[in-house]
C-alpha positions in Angstrom: 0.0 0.0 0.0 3.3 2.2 0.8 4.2 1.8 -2.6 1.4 2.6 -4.4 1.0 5.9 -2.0 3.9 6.9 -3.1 3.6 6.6 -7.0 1.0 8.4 -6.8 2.3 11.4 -4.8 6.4 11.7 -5.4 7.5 11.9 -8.9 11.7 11.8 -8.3 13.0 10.6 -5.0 16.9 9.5 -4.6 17.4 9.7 -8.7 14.2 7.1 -8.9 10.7 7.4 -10.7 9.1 6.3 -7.3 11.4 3.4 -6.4 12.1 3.1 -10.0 16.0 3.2 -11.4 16.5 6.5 -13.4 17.4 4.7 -16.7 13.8 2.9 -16.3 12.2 6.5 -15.5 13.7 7.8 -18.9 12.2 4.5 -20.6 8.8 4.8 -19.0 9.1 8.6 -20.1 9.6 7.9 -23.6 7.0 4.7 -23.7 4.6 7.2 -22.7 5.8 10.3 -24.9 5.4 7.7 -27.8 2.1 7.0 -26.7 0.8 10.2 -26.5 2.2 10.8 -29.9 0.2 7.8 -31.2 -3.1 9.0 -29.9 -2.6 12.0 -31.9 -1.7 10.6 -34.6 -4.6 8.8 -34.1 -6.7 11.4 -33.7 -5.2 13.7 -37.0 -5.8 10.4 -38.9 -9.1 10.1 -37.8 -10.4 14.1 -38.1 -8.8 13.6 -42.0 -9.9 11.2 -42.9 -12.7 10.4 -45.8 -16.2 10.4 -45.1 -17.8 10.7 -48.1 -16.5 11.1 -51.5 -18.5 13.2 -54.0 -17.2 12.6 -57.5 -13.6 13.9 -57.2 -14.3 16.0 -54.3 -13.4 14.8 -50.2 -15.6 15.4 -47.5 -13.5 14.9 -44.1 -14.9 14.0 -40.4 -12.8 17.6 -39.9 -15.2 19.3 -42.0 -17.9 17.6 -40.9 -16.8 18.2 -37.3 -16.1 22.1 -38.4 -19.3 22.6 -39.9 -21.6 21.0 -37.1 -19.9 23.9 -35.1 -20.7 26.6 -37.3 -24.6 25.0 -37.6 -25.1 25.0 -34.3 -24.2 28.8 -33.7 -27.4 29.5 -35.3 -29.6 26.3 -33.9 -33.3 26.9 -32.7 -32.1 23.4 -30.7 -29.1 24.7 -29.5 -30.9 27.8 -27.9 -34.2 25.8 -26.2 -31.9 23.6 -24.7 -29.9 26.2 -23.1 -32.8 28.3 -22.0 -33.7 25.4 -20.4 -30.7 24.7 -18.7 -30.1 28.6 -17.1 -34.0 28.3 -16.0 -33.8 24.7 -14.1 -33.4 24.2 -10.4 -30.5 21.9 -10.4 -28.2 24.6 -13.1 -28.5 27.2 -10.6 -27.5 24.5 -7.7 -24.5 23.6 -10.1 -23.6 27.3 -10.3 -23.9 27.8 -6.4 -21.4 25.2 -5.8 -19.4 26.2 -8.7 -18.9 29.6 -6.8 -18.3 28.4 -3.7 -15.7 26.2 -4.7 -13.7 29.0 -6.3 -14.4 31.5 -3.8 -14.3 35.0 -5.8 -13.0 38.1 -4.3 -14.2 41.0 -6.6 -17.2 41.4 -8.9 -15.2 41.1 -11.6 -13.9 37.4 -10.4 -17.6 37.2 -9.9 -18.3 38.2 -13.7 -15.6 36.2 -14.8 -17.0 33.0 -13.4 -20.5 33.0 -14.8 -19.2 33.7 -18.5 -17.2 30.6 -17.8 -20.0 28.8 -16.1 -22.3 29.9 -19.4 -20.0 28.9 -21.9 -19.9 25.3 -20.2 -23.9 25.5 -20.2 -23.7 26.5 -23.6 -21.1 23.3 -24.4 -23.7 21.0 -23.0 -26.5 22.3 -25.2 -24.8 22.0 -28.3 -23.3 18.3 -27.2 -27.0 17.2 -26.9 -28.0 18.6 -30.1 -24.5 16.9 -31.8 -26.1 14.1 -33.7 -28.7 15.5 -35.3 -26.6 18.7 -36.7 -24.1 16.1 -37.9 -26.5 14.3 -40.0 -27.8 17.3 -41.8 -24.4 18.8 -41.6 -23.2 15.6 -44.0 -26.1 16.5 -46.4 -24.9 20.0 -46.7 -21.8 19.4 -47.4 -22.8 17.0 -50.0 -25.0 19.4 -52.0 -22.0 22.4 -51.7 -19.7 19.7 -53.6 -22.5 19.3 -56.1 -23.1 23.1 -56.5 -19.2 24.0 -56.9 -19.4 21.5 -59.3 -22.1 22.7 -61.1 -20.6 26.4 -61.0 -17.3 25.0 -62.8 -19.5 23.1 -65.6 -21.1 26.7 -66.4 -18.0 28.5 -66.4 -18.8 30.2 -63.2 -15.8 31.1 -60.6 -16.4 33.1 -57.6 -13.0 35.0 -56.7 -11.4 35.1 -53.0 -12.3 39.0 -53.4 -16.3 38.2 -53.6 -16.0 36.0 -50.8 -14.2 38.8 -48.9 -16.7 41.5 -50.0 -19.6 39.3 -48.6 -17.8 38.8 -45.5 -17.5 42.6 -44.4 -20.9 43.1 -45.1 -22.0 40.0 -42.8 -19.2 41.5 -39.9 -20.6 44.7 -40.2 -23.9 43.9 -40.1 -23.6 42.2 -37.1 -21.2 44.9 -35.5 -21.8 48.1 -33.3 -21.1 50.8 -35.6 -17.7 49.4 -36.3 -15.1 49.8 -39.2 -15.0 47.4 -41.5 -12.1 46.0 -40.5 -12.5 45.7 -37.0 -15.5 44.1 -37.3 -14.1 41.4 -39.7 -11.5 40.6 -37.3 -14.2 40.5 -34.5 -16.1 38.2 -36.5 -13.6 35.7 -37.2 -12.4 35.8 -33.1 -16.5 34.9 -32.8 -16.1 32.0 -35.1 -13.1 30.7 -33.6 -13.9 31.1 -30.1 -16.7 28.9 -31.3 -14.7 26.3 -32.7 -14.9 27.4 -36.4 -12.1 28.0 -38.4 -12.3 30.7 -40.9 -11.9 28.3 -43.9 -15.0 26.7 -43.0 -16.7 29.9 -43.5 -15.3 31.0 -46.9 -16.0 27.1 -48.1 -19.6 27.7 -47.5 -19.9 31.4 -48.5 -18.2 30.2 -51.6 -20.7 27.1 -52.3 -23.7 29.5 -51.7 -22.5 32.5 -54.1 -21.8 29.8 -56.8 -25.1 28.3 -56.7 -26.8 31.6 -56.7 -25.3 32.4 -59.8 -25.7 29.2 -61.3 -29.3 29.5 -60.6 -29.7 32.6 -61.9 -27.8 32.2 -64.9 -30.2 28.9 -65.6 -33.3 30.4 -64.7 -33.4 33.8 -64.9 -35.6 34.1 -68.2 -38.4 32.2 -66.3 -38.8 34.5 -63.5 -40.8 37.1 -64.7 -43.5 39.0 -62.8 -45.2 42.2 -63.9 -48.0 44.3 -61.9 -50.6 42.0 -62.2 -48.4 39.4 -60.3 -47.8 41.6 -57.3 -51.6 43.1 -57.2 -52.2 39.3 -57.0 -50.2 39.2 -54.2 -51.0 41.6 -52.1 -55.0 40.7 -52.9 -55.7 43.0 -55.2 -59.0 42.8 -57.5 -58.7 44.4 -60.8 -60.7 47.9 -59.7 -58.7 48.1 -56.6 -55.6 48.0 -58.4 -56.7 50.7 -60.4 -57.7 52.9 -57.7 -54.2 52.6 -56.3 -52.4 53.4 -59.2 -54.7 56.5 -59.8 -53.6 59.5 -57.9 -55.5 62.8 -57.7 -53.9 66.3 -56.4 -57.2 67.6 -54.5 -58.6 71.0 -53.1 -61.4 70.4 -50.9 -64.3 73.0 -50.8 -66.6 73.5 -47.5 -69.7 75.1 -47.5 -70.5 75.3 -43.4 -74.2 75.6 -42.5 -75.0 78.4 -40.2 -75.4 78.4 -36.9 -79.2 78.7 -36.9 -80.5 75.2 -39.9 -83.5 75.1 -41.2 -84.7 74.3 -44.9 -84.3 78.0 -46.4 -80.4 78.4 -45.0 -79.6 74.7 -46.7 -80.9 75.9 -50.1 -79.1 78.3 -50.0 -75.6 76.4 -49.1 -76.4 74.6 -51.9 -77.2 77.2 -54.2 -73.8 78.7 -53.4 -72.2 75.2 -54.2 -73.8 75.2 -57.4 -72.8 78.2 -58.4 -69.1 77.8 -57.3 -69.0 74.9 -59.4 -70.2 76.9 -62.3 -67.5 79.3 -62.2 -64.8 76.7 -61.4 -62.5 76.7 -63.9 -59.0 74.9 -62.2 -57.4 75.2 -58.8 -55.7 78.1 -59.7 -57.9 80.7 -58.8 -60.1 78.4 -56.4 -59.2 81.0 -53.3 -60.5 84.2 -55.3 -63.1 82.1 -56.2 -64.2 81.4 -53.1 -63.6 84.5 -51.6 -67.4 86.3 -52.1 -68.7 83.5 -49.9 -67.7 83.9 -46.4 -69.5 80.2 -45.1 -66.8 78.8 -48.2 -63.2 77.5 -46.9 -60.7 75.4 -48.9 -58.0 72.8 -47.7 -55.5 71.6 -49.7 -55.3 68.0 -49.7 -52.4 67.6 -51.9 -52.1 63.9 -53.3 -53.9 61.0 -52.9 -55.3 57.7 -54.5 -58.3 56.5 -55.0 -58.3 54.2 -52.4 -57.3 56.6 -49.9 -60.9 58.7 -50.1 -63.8 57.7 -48.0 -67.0 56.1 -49.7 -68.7 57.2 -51.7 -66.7 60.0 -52.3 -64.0 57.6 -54.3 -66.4 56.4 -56.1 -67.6 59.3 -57.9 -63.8 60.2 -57.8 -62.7 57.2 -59.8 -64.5 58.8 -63.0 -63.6 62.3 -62.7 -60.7 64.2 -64.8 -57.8 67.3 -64.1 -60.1 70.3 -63.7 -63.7 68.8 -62.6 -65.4 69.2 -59.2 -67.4 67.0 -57.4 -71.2 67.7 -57.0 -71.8 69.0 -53.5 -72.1 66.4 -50.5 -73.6 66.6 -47.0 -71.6 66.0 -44.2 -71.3 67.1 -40.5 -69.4 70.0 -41.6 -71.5 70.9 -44.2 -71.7 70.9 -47.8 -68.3 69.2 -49.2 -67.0 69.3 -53.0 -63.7 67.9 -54.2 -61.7 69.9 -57.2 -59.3 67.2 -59.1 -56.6 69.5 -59.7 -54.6 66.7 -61.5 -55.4 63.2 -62.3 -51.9 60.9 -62.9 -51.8 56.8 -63.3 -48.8 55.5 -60.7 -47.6 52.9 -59.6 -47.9 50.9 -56.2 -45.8 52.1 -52.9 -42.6 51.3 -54.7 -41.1 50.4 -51.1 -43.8 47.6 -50.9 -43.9 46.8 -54.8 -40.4 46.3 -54.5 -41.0 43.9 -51.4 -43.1 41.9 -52.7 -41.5 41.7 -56.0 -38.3 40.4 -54.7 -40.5 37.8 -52.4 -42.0 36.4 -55.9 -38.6 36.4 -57.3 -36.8 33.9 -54.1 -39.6 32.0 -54.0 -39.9 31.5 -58.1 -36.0 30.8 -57.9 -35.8 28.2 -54.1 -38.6 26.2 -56.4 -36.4 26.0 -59.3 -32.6 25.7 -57.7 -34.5 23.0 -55.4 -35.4 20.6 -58.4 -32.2 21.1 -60.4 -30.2 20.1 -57.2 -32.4 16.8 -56.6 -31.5 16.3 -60.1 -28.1 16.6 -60.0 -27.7 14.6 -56.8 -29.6 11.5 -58.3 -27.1 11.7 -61.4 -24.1 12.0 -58.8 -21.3 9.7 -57.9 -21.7 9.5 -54.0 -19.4 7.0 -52.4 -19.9 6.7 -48.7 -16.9 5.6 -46.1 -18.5 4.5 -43.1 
């Protein structure tokens, strides 16, 4: 028992490995050195070696092993689980003992602690979610050999500086109001902390840029969409369409009723609204024209589509032309007439057009780049190294 006691806590004693000569010390040594040298050999072998050969082109367990990494950055799974994990009774047990055992003596040991606790929360999480990513990680992979492939039969070669380009955008995007540069490095030290190396990345930026172009360069005749298709889309009937892409510039009149109504004081409202609308001749002169009938206002309404008017005002709006006014209408203000100072066809909210035009466009292009890749796979060479 004295023996083993003493293996286990004294290394040298007397020139001996614990009771071992020094010569046999060195040999253990090196038996051991050479063992450890193995296993990583081993190991290297192992993360290199083939998985899955698609035509010409290698997929390695490194890759594989690389890209489950990156995957999971962005997993819905990955996120439940460790949700889940910081809200349970026995994580916050886990991160009572894990305190006291270390015994901080600032805030900012404090600080440092639970990042360190986190990330090994955050290690668990993705370790439970391993399997599955790795299975749909293998059939990524697959189809971004097929897609470079593709890209080199059409002639297509996406350059180190697109990759690049695309890269600064993403780190910027996802940075503070930093300079490009900064935030490139930043994302990159993200990645790796991670355990993604940047190579990863750029393989599947690449694969996605290629079959982009690929796609579009195949398809691009065939998605076409004009008006009709977006008024469709946004659940347009034909008349509504039209009233949207009809804009008026309109001066409203008001012809208040007096303080005092009865019959005689309405006729007469309206026999001043008939006889503004005699002499209306445009909106030019529609103030001195106005002007001898002091229960008359006018508001400038500026522009406006059909569809923007109240009923049944847009109705009777829909029909008129640059330069008309509107018989008078009663309303709690009075009598009302509307004078079309212009009358122009337009098109829909181009911010929203535009929306939903590029939404036809993806989803027209996903369809098509979807088939041709099932396509392609079934015609592949995929040899599988289990």
């Amino acid at each position: 028992m004295t023996e083993k006691f003493e293996l286990k806590t004294s290394f040298y004693h007397n020139g001996h490995l614990a009771g071992v000569p020094v010569f046999c010390a060195v040999l253990i040594c090196s038996i051991l050195f050479a063992m450890f040298m193995n296993a990583q050999s081993v190991q290297a072998k192992n993360n290199h070696s083939i998985r899955v050969l698609v035509e010409d082109s290698p997929i390695t367990n490194f890759q594989i092993s690389q890209r489950a990494n990156l995957m999971m950055m962005s997993s819905p799974e990955v996120s439940k689980r460790l949700k889940a994990k910081l809200k349970s009774k026995s994580t916050q047990k886990r991160w009572r003992a894990f305190v006291t055992k270390k015994r901080p003596q600032s805030k900012a040991e404090a600080q440092k602690l639970q990042k360190i606790f986190v990330r090994r929360l955050q290690n668990e999480a993705r370790a439970g979610v391993a399997a599955s990513v790795k299975k749909k990680v293998l059939d990524e992979l697959i189809n971004e050999r097929l897609m470079i492939a593709e890209a080199k039969k059409n002639n297509i070669v996406v350059s180190k500086q697109m990759v690049n380009q695309q890269i600064e955008r993403i780190a910027v995007r996802n940075s503070k109001g930093k300079d490009t540069k900064t935030a490139t490095k930043l994302f990159f030290k993200s990645l790796a902390s991670r355990g993604v190396g940047a190579a990863t990345f750029r393989d599947k930026l690449r694969a996605t840029i290629a079959w982009q172009q690929v796609v579009r360069a195949k398809f691009g005749r065939e998605v076409n969409f004009g008006d009709r298709d977006v008024e469709r889309q946004l659940g347009l009937d034909s008349n509504a369409a039209r009233d949207r892409k009809v804009q008026l510039s309109l001066q409203q009149i008001i012809i208040t009723f007096p303080g005092k109504y009865d019959e005689a004081a309405v006729v007469k409202q309206y026999v001043e609204a008939d006889s503004i609308r005699k002499r209306f001749t445009g909106c030019a002169n529609m103030r001195s024209l106005i002007a001898p009938y002091k229960s008359a206002k006018v508001i400038n309404l500026g522009k406006k589509t059909i569809d923007q008017m109240p009923s049944p005002i847009n109705l009777i709006l829909s029909d008129m032309k640059a330069g008309q006014i509107t018989p008078p209408q009663p309303s709690s203000k009075g009598l009302e007439m509307y004078a079309v100072c212009d009358r122009k066809q337009v098109s829909i909210d181009d911010t929203k057009r535009t929306k939903v035009l590029g939404e036809l466009r993806q989803k027209a292009f996903q369809m098509r780049a979807a088939r041709y890749l099932k396509d392609v796979r079934a015609d592949a060479h995929i040899e599988y190294r289990d």
